[in-house]
VOROMI-300909 format. One record per residue: residue number from 0; residue in one letter; z, x, y of N, C-alpha, C, CB in turn. Coordinates in nm, 2 decimals. Each point is the difference from the previous one (the first is absolute). Glycine has a CB too. Layout:
residues N
NODE  pos  code      nZ      nX      nY     caZ     caX     caY      cZ      cX      cY     cbZ     cbX     cbY
NODE  NUM     A       Z       X       Y       Z       X       Y       Z       X       Y       Z       X       Y
...
END
This chain:
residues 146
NODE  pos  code      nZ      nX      nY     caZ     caX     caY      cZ      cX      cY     cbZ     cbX     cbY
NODE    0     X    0.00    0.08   -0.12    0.00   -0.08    0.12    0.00    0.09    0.13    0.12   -0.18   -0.13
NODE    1     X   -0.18    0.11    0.22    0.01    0.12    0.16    0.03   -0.13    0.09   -0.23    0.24   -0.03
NODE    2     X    0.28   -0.21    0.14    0.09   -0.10    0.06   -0.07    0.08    0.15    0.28   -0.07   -0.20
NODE    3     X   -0.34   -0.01    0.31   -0.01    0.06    0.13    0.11   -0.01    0.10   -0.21   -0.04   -0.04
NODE    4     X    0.26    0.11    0.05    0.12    0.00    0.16   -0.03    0.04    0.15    0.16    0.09   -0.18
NODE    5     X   -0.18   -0.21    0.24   -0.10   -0.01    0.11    0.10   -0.03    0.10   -0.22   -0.08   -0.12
NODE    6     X    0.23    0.15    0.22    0.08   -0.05    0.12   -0.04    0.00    0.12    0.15    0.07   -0.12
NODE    7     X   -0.09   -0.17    0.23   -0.07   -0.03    0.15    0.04    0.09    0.07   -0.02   -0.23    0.00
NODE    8     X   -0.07    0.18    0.10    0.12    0.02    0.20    0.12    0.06   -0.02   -0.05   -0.22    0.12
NODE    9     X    0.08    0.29   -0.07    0.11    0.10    0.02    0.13    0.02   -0.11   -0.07   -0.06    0.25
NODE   10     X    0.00    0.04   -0.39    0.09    0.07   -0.08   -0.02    0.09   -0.03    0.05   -0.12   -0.06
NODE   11     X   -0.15    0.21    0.11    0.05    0.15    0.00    0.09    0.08    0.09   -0.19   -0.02   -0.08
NODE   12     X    0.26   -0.08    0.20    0.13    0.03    0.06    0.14   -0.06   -0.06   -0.15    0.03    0.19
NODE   13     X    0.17   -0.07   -0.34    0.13   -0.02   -0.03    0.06    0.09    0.00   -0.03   -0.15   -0.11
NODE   14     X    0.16    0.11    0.13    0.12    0.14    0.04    0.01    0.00    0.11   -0.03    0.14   -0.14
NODE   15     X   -0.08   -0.16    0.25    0.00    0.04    0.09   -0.01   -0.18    0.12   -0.10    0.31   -0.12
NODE   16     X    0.09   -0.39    0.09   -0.04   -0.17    0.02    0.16   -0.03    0.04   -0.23   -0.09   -0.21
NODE   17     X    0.22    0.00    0.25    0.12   -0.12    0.01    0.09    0.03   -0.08   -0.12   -0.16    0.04
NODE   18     X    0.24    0.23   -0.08    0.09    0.03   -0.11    0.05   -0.10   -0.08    0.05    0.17    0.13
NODE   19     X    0.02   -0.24   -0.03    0.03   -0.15   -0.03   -0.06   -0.08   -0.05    0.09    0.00    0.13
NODE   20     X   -0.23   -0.02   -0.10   -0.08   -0.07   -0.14   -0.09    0.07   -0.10    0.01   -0.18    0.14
NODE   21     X    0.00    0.28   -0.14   -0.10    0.11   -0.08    0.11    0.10   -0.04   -0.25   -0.02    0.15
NODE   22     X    0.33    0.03   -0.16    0.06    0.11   -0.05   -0.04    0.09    0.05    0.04   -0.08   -0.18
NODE   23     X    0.06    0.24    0.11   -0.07    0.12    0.01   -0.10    0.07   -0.11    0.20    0.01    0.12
NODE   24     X   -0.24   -0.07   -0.20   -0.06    0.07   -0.13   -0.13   -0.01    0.10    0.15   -0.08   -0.29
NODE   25     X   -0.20    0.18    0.24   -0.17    0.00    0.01   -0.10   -0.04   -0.09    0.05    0.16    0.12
NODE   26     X   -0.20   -0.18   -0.08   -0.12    0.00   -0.13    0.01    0.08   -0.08   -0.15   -0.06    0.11
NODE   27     X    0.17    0.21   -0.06    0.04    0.11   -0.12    0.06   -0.02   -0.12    0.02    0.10    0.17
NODE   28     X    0.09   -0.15   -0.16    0.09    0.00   -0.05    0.02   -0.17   -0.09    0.08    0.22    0.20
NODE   29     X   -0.17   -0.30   -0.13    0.03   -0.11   -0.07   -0.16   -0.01   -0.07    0.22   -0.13    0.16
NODE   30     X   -0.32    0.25   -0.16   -0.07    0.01   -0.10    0.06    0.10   -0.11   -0.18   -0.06    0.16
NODE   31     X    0.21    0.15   -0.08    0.09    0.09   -0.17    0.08   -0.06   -0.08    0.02    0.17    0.10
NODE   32     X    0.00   -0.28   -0.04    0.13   -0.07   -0.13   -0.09   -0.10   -0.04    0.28    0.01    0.10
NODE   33     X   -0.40   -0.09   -0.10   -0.12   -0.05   -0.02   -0.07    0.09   -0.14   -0.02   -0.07    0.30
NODE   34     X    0.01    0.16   -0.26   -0.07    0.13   -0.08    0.08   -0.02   -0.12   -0.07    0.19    0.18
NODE   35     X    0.20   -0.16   -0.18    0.09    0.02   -0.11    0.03   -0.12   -0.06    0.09    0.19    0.10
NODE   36     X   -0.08   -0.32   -0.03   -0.02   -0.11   -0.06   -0.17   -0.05   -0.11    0.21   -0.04    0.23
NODE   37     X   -0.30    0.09   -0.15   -0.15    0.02   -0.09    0.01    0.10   -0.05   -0.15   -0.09    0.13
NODE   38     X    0.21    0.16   -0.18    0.00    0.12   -0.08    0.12   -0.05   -0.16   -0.05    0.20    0.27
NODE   39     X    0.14   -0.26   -0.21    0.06   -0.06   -0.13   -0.04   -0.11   -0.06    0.15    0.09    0.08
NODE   40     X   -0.21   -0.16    0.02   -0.13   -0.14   -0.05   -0.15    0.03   -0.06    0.09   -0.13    0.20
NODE   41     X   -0.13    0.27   -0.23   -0.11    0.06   -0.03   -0.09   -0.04    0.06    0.07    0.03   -0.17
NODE   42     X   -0.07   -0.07    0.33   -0.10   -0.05    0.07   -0.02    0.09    0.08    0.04   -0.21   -0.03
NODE   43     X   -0.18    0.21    0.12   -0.05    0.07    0.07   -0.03   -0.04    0.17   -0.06    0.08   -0.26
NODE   44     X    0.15   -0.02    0.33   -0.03   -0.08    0.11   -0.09    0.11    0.15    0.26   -0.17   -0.13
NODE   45     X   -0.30    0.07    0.18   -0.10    0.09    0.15    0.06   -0.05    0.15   -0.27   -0.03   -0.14
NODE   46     X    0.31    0.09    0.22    0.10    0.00    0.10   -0.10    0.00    0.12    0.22    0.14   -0.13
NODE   47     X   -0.22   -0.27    0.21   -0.06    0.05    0.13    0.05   -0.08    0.10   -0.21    0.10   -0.09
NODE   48     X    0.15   -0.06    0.22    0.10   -0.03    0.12   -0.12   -0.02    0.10    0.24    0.16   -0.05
NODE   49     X   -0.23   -0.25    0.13   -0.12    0.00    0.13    0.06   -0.08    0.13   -0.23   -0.02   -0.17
NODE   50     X    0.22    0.08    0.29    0.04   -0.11    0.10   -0.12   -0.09    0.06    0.19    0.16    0.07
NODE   51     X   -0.26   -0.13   -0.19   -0.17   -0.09    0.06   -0.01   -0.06   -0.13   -0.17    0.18    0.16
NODE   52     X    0.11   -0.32   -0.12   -0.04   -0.11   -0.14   -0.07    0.03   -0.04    0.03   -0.15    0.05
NODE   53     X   -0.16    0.24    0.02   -0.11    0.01   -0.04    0.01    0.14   -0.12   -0.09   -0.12    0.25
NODE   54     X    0.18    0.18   -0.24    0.05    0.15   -0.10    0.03   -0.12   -0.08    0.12    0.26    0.13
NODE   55     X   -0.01   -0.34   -0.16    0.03   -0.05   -0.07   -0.12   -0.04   -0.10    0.19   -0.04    0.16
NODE   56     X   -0.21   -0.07   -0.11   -0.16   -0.08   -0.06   -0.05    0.14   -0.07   -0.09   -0.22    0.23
NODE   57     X    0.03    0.30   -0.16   -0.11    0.10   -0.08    0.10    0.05   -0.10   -0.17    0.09    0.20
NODE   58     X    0.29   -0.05   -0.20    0.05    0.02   -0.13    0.02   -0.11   -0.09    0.08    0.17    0.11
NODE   59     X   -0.05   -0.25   -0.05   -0.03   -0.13   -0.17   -0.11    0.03   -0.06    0.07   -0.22    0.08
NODE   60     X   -0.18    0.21    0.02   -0.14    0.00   -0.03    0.00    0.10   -0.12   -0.12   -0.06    0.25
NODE   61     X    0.13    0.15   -0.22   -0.02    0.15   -0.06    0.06    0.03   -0.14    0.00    0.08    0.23
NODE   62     X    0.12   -0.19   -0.22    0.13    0.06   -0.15    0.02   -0.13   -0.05    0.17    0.20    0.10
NODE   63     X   -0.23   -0.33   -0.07    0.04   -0.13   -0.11   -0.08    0.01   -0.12    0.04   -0.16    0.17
NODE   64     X   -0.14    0.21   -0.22   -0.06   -0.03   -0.11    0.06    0.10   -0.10   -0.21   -0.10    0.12
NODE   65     X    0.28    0.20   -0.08    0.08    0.07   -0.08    0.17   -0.01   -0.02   -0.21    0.14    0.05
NODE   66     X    0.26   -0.23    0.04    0.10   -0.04    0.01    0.03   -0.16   -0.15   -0.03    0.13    0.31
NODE   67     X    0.22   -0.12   -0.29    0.00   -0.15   -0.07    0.10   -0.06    0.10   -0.04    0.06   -0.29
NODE   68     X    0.11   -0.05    0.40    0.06   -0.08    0.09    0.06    0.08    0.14    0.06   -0.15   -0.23
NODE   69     X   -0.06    0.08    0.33   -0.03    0.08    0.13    0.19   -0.06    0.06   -0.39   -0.01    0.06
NODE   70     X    0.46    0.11   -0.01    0.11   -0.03    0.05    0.00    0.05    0.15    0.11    0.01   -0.23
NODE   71     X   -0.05   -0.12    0.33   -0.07   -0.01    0.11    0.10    0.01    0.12   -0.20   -0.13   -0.13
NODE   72     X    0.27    0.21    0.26    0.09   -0.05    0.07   -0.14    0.04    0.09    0.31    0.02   -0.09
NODE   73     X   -0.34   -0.16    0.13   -0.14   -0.04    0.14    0.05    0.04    0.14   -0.09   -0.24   -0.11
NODE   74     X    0.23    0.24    0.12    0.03    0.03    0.13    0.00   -0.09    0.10   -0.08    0.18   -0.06
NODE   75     X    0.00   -0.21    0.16   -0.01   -0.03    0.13   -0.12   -0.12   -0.04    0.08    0.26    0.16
NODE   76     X   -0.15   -0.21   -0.28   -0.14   -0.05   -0.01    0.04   -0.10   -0.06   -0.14    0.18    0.00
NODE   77     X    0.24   -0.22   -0.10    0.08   -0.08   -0.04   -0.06   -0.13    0.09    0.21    0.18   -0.08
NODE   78     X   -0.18   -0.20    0.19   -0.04   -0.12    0.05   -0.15   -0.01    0.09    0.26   -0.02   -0.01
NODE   79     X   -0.31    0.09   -0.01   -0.15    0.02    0.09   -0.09    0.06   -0.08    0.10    0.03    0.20
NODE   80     X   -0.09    0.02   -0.32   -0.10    0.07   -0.06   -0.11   -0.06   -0.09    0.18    0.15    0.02
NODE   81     X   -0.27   -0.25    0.04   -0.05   -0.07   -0.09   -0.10    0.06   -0.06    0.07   -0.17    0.10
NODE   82     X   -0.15    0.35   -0.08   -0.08   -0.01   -0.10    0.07    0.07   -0.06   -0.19   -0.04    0.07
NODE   83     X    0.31    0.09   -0.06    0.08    0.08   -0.14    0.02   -0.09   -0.11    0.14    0.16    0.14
NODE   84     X   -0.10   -0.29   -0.07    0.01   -0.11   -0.11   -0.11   -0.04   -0.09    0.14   -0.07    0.14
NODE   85     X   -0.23    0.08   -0.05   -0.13   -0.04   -0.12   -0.06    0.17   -0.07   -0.10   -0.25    0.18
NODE   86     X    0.13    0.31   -0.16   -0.01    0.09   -0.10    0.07    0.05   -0.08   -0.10    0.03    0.11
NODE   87     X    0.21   -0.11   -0.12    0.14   -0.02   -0.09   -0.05   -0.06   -0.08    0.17   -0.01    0.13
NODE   88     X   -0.21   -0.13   -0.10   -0.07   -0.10   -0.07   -0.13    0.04   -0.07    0.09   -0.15    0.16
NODE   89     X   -0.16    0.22   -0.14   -0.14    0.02   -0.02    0.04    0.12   -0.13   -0.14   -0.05    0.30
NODE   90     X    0.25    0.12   -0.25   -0.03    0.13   -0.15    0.10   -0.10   -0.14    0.02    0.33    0.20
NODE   91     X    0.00   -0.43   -0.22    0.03   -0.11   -0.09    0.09    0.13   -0.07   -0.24   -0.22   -0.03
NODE   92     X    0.35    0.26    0.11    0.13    0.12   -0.09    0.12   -0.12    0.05   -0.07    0.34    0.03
NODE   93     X    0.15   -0.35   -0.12    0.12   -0.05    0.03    0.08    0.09    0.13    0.00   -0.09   -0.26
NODE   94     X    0.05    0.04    0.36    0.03    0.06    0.10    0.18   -0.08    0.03   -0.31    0.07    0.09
NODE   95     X    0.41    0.07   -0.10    0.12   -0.05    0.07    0.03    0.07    0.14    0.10   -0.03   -0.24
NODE   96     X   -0.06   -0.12    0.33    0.03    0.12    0.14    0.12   -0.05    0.01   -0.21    0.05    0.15
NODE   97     X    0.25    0.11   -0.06    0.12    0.02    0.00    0.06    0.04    0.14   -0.05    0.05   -0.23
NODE   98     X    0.19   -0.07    0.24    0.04    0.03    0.17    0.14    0.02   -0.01   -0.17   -0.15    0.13
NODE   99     X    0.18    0.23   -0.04    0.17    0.05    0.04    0.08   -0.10    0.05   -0.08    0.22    0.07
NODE  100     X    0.05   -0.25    0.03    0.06   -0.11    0.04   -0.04   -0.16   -0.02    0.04    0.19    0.14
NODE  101     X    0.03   -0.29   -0.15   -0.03   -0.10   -0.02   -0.07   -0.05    0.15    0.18    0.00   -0.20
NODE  102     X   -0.31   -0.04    0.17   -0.09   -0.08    0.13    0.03   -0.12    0.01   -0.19    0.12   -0.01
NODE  103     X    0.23   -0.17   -0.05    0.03   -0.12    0.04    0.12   -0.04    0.07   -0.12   -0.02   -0.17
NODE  104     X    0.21    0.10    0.16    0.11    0.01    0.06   -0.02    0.06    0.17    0.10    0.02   -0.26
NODE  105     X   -0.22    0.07    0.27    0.00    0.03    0.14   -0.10   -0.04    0.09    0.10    0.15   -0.09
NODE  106     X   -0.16   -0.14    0.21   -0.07   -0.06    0.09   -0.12   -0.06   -0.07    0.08    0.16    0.17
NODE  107     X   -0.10   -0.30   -0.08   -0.03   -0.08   -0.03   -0.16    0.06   -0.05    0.19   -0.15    0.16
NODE  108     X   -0.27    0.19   -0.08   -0.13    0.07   -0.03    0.03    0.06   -0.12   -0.09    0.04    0.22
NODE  109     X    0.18    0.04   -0.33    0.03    0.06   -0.07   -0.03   -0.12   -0.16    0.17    0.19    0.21
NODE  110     X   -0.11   -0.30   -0.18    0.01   -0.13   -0.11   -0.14   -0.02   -0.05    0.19   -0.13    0.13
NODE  111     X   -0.34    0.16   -0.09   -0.10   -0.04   -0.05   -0.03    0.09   -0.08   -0.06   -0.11    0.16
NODE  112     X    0.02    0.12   -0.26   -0.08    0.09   -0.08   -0.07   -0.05   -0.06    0.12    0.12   -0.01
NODE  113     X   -0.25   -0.04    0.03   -0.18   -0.04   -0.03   -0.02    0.06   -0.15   -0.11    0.03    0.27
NODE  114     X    0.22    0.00   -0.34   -0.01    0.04   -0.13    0.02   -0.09   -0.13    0.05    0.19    0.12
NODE  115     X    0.06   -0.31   -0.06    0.06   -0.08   -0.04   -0.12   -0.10   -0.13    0.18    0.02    0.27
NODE  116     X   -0.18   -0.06   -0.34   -0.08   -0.02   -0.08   -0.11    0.03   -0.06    0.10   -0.06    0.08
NODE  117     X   -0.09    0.21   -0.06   -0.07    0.12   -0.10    0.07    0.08   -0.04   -0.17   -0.01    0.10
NODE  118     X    0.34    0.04   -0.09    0.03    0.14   -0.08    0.11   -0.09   -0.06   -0.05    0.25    0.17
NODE  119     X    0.03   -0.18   -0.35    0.09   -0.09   -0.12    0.14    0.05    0.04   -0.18    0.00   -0.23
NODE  120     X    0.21    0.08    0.36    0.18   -0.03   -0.02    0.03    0.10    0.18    0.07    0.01   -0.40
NODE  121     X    0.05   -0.04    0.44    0.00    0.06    0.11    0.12    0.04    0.04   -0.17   -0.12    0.04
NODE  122     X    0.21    0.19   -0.05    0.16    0.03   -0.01    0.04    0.09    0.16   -0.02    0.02   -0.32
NODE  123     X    0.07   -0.08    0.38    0.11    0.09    0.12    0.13   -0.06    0.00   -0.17    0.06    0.17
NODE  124     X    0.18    0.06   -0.02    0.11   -0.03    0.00    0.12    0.12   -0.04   -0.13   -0.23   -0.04
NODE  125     X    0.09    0.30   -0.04    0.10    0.08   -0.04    0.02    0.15   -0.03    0.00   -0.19   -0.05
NODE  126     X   -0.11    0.24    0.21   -0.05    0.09    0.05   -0.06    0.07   -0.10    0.14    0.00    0.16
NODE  127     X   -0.11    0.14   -0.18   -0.07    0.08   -0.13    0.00   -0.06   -0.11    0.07    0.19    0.06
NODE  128     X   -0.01   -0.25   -0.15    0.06   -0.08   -0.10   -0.12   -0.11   -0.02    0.27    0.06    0.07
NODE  129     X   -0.33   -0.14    0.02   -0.09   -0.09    0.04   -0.15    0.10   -0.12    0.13   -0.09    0.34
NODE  130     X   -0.17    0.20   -0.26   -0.09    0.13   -0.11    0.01   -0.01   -0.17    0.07    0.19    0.19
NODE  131     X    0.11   -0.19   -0.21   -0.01    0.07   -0.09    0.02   -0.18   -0.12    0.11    0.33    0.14
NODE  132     X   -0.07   -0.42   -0.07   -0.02   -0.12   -0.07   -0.12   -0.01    0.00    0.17   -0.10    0.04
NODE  133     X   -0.27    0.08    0.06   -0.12   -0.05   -0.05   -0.06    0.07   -0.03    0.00   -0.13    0.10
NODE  134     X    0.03    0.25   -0.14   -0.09    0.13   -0.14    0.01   -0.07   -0.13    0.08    0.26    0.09
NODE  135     X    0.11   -0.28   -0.09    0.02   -0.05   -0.15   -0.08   -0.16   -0.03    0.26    0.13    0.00
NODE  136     X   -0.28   -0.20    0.13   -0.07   -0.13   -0.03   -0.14   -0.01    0.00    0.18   -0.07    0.09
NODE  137     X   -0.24    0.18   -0.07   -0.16    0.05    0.01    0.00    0.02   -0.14   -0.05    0.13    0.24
NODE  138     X    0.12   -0.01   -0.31   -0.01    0.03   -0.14   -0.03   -0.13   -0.05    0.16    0.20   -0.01
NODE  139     X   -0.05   -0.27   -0.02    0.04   -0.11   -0.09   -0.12   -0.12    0.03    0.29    0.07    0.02
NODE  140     X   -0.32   -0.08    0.10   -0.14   -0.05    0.01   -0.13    0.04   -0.07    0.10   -0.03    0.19
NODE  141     X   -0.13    0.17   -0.16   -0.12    0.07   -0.08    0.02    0.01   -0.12   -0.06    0.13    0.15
NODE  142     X    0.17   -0.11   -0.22    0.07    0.04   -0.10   -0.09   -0.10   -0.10    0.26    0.08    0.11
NODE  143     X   -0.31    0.01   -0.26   -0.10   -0.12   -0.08    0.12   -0.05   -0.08   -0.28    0.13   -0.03
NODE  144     X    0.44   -0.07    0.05    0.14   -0.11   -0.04    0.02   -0.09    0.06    0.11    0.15   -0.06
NODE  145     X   -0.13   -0.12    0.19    0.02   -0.09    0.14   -0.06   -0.16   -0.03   -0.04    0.24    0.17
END
């Protein structure tokens, strides 16, 4: 199995964001424990980062047909990103997204998300922890036990 780990808009400044709702852990660090979790799941995972949709998009483009499920914290794009969504939709991988903080709980613009009835599960809320549940719920999805 190969799992994509795709991330938005300014998560490549965790650690360094809002402390209070992002914690201190960084991408670094909440891909290395990612790694070691796909390494004891015998899965194989691809790590990328863009503050552009359009990076984004071209890397679905480029890595779904060799993928089996895409784990997703969208970021910002979360509520505006409608062609990320359709190329969510379009590469037909099971997709879980994921978030640090609970959006629903914070500003009002934050409550929409354009992902909402395309990804089989969505887990925040529980900063880093948010990653490392919806890896185990990605598995268990792809999983041909699952």
């Amino acid at each position: 199995m190969k799992i994509l780990v795709i991330n938005g808009p300014n998560l490549n400044l965790l650690g360094q964001r809002d402390l209070k709702i992002y914690g201190r852990i960084t991408l670094a660090q909440i891909e290395a424990k990612i790694t070691k979790m796909a390494d004891r799941a015998q899965v194989k995972v691809r790590f990328f980062q863009s503050n552009h949709e359009g990076g984004l998009i071209d890397f679905i483009q480029e890595n779904f047909k060799k993928a089996d499920g895409i784990l997703i914290n969208p970021g910002a794009l979360t509520h505006y990103g409608y062609s990320l969504r359709d190329c969510l939709e379009d590469s037909r991988l099971p997709v879980v997204e994921v978030h640090l903080s609970n959006t629903g709980s914070r500003e009002d613009f934050r409550r929409f998300d354009v992902f909402d009835g395309i990804v089989a599960a969505k887990i925040q809320g529980l900063r880093e922890k948010s990653y490392f549940e919806g890896f185990k719920k990605l598995i268990k999805i792809i999983s041909p036990r699952g």
